[in-house]
C-alpha positions, -999 to +999 in steps of 0.1 A: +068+265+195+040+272+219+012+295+213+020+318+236+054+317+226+042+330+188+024+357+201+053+373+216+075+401+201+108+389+193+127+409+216+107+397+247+106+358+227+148+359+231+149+372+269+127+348+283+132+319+259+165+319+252+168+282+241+137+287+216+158+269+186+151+238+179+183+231+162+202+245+195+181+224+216+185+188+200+221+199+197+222+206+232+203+173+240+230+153+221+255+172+238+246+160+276+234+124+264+262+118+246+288+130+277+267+117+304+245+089+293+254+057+308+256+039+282+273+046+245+253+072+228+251+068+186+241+104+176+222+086+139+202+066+164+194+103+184+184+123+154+166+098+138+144+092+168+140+129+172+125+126+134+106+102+142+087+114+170+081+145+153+060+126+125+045+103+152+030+134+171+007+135+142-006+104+153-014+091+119-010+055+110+003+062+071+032+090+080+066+080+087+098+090+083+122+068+061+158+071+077+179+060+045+182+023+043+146+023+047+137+044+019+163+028-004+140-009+005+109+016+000+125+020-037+138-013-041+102-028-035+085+000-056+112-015-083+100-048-084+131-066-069+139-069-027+157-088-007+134-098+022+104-125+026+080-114+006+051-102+029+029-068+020+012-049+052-010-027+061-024-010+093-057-025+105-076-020+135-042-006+147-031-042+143-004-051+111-022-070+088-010-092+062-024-078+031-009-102+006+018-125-003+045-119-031+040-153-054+063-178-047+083-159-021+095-171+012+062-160+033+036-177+004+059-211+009+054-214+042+019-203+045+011-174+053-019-159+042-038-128+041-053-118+067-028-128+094-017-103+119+023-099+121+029-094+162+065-102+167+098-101+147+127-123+160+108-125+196+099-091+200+068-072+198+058-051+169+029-029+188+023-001+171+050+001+147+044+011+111+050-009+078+079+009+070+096+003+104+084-036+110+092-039+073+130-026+083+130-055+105+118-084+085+143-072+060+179-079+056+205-097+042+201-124+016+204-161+029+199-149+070+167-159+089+138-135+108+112-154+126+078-141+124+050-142+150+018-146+134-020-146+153-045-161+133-079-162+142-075-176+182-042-191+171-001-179+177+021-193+151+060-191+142+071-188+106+107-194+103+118-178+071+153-174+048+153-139+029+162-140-002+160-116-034+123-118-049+110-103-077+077-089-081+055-104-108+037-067-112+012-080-143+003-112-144-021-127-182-034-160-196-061-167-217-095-184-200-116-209-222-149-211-204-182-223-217-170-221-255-159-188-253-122-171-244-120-146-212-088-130-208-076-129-175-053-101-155-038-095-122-024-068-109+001-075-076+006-039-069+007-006-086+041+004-095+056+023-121+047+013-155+021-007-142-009+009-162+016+007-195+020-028-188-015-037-176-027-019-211-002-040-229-018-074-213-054-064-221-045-055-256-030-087-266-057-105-249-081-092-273-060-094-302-061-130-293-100-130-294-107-128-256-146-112-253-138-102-219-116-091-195-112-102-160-098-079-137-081-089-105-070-067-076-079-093-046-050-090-021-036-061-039-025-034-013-021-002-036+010+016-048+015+053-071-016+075-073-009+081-109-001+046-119-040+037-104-052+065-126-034+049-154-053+014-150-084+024-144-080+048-179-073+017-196-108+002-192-127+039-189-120+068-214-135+099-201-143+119-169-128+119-134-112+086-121-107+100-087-106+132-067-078+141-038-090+168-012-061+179+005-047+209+027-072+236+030-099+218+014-079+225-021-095+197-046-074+180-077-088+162-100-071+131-120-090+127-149-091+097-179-065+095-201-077+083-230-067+061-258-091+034-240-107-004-250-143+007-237-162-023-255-146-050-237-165-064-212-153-064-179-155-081-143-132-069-119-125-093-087-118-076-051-117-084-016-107-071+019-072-066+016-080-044-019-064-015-009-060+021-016-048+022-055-066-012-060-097+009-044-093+043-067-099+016-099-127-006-082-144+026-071-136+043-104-149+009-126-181+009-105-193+046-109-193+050-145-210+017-149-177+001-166-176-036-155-193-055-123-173-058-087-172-096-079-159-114-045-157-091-012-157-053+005-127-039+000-100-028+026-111+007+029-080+027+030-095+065+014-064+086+019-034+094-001+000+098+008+031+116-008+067+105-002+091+135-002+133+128+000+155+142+020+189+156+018+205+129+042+190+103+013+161+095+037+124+103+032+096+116+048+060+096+039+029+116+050-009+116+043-014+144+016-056+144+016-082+122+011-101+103-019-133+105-036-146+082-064-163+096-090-194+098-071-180+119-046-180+091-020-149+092+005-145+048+010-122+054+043-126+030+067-161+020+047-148+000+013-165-006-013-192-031-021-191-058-043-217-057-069-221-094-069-210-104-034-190-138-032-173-150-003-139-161-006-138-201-002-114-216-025-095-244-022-064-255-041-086-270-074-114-242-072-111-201-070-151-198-069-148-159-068-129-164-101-152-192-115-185-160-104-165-137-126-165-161-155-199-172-151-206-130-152-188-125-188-196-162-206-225-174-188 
């Protein structure tokens, strides 16, 4: 509705905009498309686009609406198990960057690494397309091929790849003897439910096993569920706020620690650029209560939160609900965070020297 249109009394609204429904006009729009259109006319494909471009007139990168295959893969992923190649993305520079690679999935097979920037799927362009809708593409069913057109750096290269069910490793343990003395050792691939339960779980047998510290690593991990971040990060840190969400009308929430906490461990938590969102909440959460050092690289620097609400045709809509602030108060959008012990990432396949820093940090 227009703004002048609002202002108007209702009885003068209805004589000189008649049409002003917007349920009769995309009715009426399907209507003359679908008799006169000339080509065949699907009316899903209509209404979906019409959803569509009324989340893309906000013009933000992390809203999207999930028509219902979409959101069931949106599930299916959050799950643990997909059938697809095994590639997680984010928005960059309004380029579709490779964030990470599911462990030995199709995409981390071939060679595709973090980093790269996805610009075509089966020949065609992704532009400005989302994650959600490029991720629609790349998807499919098991045992059928998408070809992927990767730039890295200066270069263009094809990836051929055969889709196939994959299951998520979510928490990942082993125990680290380094100069005499055991390090326990946990990744985290994303945040998904009963992640911080399970990350919790890993850190306590780890010291049950007489590891003297803990390193933490979120490198390539792209984020997940707001509470499940809070959840990890309350592992490690038992009291205060782990992050604060500023939302519609400047109203404030607060996710504070949850308790029951290991907080004399020590503890070196590894990051780098494509350390996103969740992955930021605990970095930024670790660093400003003096928990544990940051070793390796600035994070990706995604500061805003979104919420993922269903809809009654089994769809979803995904939208930014606010932004975040570490405990500090610092909003890390577009900035990242700082490492406290920079280390570039420059590891071959005998030597993770980010890992090997980390290490040093706890058992020097």
């Amino acid at each position: 509705m227009s703004p002048l249109v609002g202002l108007l009394p209702e009885g003068i609204r209805s004589a000189f905009f008649p049409g002003d429904n917007l349920l009769q006009l995309e009715r009426e729009i399907e209507g003359i498309l679908e008799e006169n259109f000339y080509q065949p006319v699907d009316r899903s494909t209509l209404e979906n686009g019409a959803l569509e471009g009324m989340v893309g007139s906000l013009n933000d990168q992390y809203t999207a609406y999930l028509p219902p295959d979409e959101y069931q893969r949106f599930r299916d992923h959050a799950s643990g198990t997909f059938v697809g190649v095994g590639v997680v993305m984010e928005p960059k520079a309004e380029k579709l960057t490779v964030v990470s690679t599911v462990e030995n999935s199709p995409a981390s097979a071939a060679g595709i690494e973090s980093g790269d920037v996805i610009v075509t799927v089966d020949g065609e362009p992704v532009g400005s397309q989302t994650p959600e809708e490029a991720a629609a593409r790349i998807r499919g069913e098991e045992g059928t091929t998408v070809v992927l057109g990767i730039r890295r750096g200066e270069s263009d290269i094809e990836f051929s790849l055969v889709r196939r069910e994959i299951e998520v490793p979510i928490v990942m343990d082993r125990m680290i003897e380094h100069n005499g003395r055991k390090i326990g050792y946990v990744r985290l691939e994303q945040f998904s439910t009963d992640v911080g339960v399970k990350a919790k779980g890993s850190v306590d047998r780890l010291v049950s096993e007489g590891a003297e510290g803990i390193v933490f690593d979120l490198r390539d991990n792209g984020g997940g569920i707001l509470d499940e971040a809070v959840n990890v990060a309350s592992v490690f840190i038992q009291n205060g706020t782990i992050v604060s969400v500023v939302g519609k009308d400047e109203n404030r929430s607060e996710y504070p620690a949850r308790g029951d906490t290991n907080e004399s461990i020590t503890l070196v938590v590894l990051i780098n650029g494509y350390s996103a969102s969740a992955s930021e909440i605990v970095a930024g959460a670790i660093k400003d209560e003096n928990r544990g050092q940051l070793v390796g690289e600035k994070t990706f620097g995604k500061g805003v939160v979104q919420m993922i609400f269903p809809l009654t045709n089994d769809g979803a809509i995904k939208f930014t609900s606010g932004v975040y602030y570490t405990p500090d108060g610092i909003n890390i959008n577009e900035v990242g965070i700082e490492p406290d012990i920079p280390v570039a990432a420059n590891n071959t396949k005998d030597a993770d020297e980010v890992l090997e820093r980390g290490l040093s940090v706890l058992a020097p």
